[in-house]
C-alpha positions as CSV (number, residue, x, y, z in Angstrom):
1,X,129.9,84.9,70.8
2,X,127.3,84.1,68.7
3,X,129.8,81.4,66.4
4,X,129.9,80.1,70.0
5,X,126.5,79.7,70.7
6,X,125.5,78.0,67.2
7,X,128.6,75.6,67.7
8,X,127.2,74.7,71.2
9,X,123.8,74.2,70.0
10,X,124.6,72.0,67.1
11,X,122.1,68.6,66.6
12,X,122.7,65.9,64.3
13,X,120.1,66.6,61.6
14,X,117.7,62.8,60.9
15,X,119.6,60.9,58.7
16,X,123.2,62.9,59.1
17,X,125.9,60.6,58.9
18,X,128.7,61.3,61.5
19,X,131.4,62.3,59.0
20,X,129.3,65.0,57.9
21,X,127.7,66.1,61.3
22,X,132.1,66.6,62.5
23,X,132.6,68.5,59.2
24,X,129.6,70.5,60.0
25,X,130.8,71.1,63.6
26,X,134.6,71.6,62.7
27,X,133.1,74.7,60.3
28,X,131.1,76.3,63.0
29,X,134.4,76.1,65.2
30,X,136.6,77.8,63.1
31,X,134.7,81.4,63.7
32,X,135.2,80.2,67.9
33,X,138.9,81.0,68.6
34,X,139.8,77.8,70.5
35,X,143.5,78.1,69.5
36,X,145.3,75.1,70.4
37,X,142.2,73.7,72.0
38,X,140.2,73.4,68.4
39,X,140.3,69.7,67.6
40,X,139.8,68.6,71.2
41,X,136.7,71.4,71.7
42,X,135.5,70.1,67.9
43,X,135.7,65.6,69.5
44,X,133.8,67.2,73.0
45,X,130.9,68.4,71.3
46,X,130.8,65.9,68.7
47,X,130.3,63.5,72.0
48,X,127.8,65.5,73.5
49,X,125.4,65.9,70.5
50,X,125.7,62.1,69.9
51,X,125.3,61.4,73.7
52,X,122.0,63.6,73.5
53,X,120.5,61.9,70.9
């Protein structure tokens, strides 16, 4: 739950480039159990944290 939660709550640090804010998101995700569902899980919250910026 907690892998979960600190996946979830993942910002884009100043001056993180993208390729290094999906690595550090694709990390956090493996500890998540998506299954099937990890690269598609891993490209939603990508979105989100750049939409919140």
């Amino acid at each position: 739950m907690r892998s979960l939660i600190q996946f979830q709550q993942r910002k884009k640090k100043p001056g993180e480039n993208l390729h290094d804010l999906y690595a550090a998101l694709k990390a956090l995700a493996k500890d998540c159990n998506f299954g099937n569902q990890f690269d598609a899980r891993v490209c939603d919250q990508l979105f989100i944290v750049i939409e919140s910026e």
